[in-house]
Every structure is written in C-alpha cells, then in structure tokens.
C-alpha positions as CSV (number, residue, x, y, z in Angstrom):
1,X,0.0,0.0,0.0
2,X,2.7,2.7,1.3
3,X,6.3,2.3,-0.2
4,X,8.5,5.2,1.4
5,X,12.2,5.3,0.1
6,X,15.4,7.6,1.5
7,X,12.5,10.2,2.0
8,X,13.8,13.5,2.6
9,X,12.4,16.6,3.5
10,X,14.0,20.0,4.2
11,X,12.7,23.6,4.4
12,X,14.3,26.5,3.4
13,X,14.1,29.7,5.4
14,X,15.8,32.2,3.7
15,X,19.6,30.9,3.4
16,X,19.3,28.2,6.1
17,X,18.4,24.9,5.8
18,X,16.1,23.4,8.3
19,X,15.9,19.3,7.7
20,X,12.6,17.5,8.5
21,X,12.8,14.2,7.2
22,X,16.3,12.6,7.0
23,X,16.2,9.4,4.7
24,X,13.4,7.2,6.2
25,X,12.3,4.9,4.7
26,X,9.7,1.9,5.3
27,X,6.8,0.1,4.0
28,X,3.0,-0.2,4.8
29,X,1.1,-3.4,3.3
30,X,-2.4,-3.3,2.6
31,X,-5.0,-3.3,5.6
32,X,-2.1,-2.6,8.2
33,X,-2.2,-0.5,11.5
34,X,0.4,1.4,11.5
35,X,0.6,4.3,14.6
36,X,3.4,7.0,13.9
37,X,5.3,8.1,17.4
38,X,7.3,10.9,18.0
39,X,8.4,14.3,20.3
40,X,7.2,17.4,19.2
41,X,9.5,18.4,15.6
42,X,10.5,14.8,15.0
43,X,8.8,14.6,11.8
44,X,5.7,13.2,12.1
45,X,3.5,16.1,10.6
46,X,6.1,16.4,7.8
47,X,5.5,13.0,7.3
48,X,2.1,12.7,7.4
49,X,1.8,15.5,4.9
50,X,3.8,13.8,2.4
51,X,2.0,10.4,2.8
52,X,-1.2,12.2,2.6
53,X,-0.1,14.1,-0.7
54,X,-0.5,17.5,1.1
55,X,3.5,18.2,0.6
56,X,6.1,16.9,-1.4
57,X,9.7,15.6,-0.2
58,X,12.6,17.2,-1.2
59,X,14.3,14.0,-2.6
60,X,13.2,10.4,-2.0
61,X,10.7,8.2,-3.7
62,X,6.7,7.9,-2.4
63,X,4.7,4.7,-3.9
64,X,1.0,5.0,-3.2
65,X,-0.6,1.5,-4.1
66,X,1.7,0.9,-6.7
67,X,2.0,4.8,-8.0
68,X,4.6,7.2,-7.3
69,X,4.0,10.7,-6.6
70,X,6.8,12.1,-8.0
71,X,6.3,14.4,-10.8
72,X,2.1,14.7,-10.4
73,X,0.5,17.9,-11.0
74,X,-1.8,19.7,-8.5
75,X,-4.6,18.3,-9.8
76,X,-3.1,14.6,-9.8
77,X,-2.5,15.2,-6.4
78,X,-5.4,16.8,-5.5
79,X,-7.1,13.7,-7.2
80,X,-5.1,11.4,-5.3
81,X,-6.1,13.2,-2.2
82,X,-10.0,13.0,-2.8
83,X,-10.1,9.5,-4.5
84,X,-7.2,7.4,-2.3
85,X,-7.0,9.0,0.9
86,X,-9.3,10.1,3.8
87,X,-8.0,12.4,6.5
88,X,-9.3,12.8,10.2
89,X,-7.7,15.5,12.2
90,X,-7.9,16.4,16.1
91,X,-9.7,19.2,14.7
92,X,-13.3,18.2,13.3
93,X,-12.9,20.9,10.2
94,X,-16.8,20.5,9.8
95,X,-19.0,23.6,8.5
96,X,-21.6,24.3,11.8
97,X,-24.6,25.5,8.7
98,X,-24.4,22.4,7.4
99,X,-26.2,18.7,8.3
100,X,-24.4,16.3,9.6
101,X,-25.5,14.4,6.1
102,X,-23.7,17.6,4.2
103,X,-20.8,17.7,5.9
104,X,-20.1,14.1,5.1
105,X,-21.7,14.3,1.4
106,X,-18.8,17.4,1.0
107,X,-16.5,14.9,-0.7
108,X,-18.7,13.9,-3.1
109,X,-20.2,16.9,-4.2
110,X,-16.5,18.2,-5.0
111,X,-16.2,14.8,-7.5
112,X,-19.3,15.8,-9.2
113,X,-21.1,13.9,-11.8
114,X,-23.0,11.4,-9.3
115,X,-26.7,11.9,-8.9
116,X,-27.9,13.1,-5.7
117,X,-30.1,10.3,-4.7
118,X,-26.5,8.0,-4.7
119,X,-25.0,10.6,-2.7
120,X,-27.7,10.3,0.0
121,X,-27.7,6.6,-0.6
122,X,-24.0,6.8,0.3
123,X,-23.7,9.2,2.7
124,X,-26.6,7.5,4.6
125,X,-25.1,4.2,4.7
126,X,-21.6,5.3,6.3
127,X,-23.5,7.6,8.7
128,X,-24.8,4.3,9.8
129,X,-21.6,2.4,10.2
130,X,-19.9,5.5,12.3
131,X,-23.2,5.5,14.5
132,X,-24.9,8.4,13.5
133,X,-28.0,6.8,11.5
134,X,-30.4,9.1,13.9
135,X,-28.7,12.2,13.8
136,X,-28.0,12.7,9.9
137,X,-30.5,15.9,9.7
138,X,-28.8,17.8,13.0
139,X,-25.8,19.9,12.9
140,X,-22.3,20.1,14.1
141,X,-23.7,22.7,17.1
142,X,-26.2,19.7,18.5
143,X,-23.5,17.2,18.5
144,X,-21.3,15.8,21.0
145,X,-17.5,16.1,20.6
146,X,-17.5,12.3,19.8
147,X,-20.1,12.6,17.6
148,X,-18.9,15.2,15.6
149,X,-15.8,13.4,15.6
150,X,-17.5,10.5,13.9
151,X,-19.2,12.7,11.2
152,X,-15.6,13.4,10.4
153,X,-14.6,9.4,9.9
154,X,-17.9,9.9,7.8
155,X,-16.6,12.4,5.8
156,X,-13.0,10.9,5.1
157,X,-15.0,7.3,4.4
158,X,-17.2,8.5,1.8
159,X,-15.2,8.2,-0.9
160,X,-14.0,5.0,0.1
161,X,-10.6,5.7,0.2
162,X,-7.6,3.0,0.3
163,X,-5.8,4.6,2.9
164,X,-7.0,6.3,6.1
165,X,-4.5,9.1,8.0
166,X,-5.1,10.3,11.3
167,X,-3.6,12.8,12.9
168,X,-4.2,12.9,16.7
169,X,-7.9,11.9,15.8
170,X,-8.5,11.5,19.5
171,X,-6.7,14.9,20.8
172,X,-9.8,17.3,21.6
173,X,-11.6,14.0,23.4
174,X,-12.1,13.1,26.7
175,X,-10.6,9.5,27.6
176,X,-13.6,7.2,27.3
177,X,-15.1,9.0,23.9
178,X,-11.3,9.0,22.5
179,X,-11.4,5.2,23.0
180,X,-14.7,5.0,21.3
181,X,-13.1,6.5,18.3
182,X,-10.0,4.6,18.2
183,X,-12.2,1.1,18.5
184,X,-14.4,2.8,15.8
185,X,-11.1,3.1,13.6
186,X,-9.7,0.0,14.3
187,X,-13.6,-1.6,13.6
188,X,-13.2,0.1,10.3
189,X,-10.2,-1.4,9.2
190,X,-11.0,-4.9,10.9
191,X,-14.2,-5.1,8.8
192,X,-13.4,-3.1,5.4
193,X,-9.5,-4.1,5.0
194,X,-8.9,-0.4,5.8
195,X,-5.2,0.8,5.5
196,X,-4.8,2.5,8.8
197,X,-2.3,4.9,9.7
198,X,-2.8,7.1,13.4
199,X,-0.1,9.5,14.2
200,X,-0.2,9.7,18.3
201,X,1.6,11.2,21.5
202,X,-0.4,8.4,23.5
203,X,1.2,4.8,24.2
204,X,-2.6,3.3,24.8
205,X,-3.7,4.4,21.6
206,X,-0.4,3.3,19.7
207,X,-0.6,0.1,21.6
208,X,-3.4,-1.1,19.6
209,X,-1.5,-0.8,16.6
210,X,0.2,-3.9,14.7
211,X,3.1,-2.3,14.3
212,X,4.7,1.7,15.6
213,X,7.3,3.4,13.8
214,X,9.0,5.9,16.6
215,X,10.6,9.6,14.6
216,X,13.2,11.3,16.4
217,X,14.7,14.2,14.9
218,X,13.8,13.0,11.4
219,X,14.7,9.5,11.5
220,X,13.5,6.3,12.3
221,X,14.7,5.5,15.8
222,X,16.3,1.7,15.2
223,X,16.1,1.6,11.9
C-alpha cells in the first residue's frame, strides 16, 4: 500500500536549511495498522503530509498503491487526495450550517457527476456504520464532541478511500469518547480491510496498533 524510500524533506528559510525528514524509509502493506510516534519536531507532521499528498519531499521516492507521486501535478495530487486517501484531524474541520448528512456528502459533491439520490444513498449508509444513523439531519452545534468526531470518519469514508491518516484523531476527546473512536477506527479497518495509519503522543492508543514506527529528529529510531 505505502512504499517510502530515502524520504527527505527540508525547508528553506531564507539561506538556512532546516531538515525534516532525514532518509526514512519503510513500507505499509495493505490493511495494516500502522501508529506514527514521536516528540514534538521529530517529523511526524512532515510526514504525514507527504504520505497524505499535502506536501512533497525534497528527494526520496513515495509509492502510493503501486504509483509514485513524483512528478504529479496539483490536480493529480489533488485527485489522489480526494479519490485514495481520507484524513481525520484532532480538529473536526466540519461547516456548523451544514447537516451532519452535508458535511459528510462534501467529498462527493467536490467529485461531481454522481446523482444526488447515490449521494444520499451513500452518505446515509456510512452515517450508519460510524453510529450516526439518527442524527443525519442535526448539525455540528447539536453534536457531541464524539459525535462530531465521527461525522468526520464519515466524511473521510465516503469516498471509500484506500488509505486512512489520522492525525491525533483522539486529541480534543475526553478518555472514554477517544477510546470510542480509536475502537471505531480500528472496527473500520477490521471489517473493510482499511489501510490504517494514526499519528499519536499516546502509548494506549499506539498500543493497539500492529506495528509503531517511533521519529526522532527526522529519523526512524532503530532503523
């Protein structure tokens, strides 16, 4: 599923260099739980936003089911981002006008060209799986922070994406809703085959994982 080589990534700020990513390199096979460790400035939001197509590295190769990256346009990438990949963020990003049914339709509706009665269809059926099957027609405002949470997994499902990133998707949660979610996730991938990748401060939630790869300072520790 994910094939990262050498992967390097360094920013510029005026005439210094400031690395991010120092040669890592690993794999990810398909419908793997993978949960990305790491202080604060190891890499791991450099990293995410390479693996979710959001940046690109400075040198290094990036296979996404079989495709590298390198050398896409914005709209390839912007394509591979809506068709391949869903993203749930600590954040919920949702628009409070919209239904809870909107918000998770927004993917969609951006792709174009379906009929709006498969788009309901759809939207209606993962609302379901993630819980929310009586709550479709409220908004964000009337919603719980686990619930909106889930209308968010909603929204990243809809598409039905290969690959699943998130980043601290338990963060603005209380304990026993953040658990909810992860064992919603991990529900997800058990019965879909989802590719699963979690970046986390927290050993509990990394402990459910089948595998962690730990950044420090840019690098894979032990590898």
């Amino acid at each position: 599923m994910i094939e990262v080589r050498d992967l390097t990534k360094i920013y510029r700020l005026g005439s210094v260099e400031v690395p991010a990513l120092q040669g890592v390199s690993f794999r990810i096979e398909r419908g793997e739980v993978v949960a990305i460790m790491g202080a604060s400035g190891s890499g791991k939001s450099t990293l995410m936003n390479v693996l979710g197509c959001l940046d690109l590295p400075t040198r290094g190769e990036y296979l996404l089911d079989g495709r590298s990256i390198a050398g896409m346009s914005e709209d390839e990438l912007a394509t591979i981002r809506n068709q391949k990949i869903g993203f749930v963020f600590q954040q919920f990003n949702l628009l409070p006008r919209m239904t809870v049914r909107r918000n998770a339709e927004l993917p969609l509706m951006y792709n174009g060209g379906k009929p709006e009665q498969e788009i309901h269809q759809r939207s209606e059926d993962i609302l379901k799986a993630v819980g929310l099957g009586d709550r479709m027609n409220h908004r964000p405002t009337e919603l719980s922070g686990g619930q909106q949470q889930r209308v968010a997994i909603a929204r990243a499902l809809i598409n039905d994406p290969v690959l699943l990133l998130a980043d601290e998707p338990t963060g603005n949660l209380d304990s026993h809703t953040g658990s909810e979610i992860i064992h919603l996730l991990l529900g997800l991938n058990k019965e879909q085959g989802l590719t699963l990748l979690i970046v986390t401060h927290d050993p509990e939630i990394a402990s459910h994982a089948q595998r962690v790869i730990r950044l420090r300072d840019g690098l894979i520790e032990g590898g």
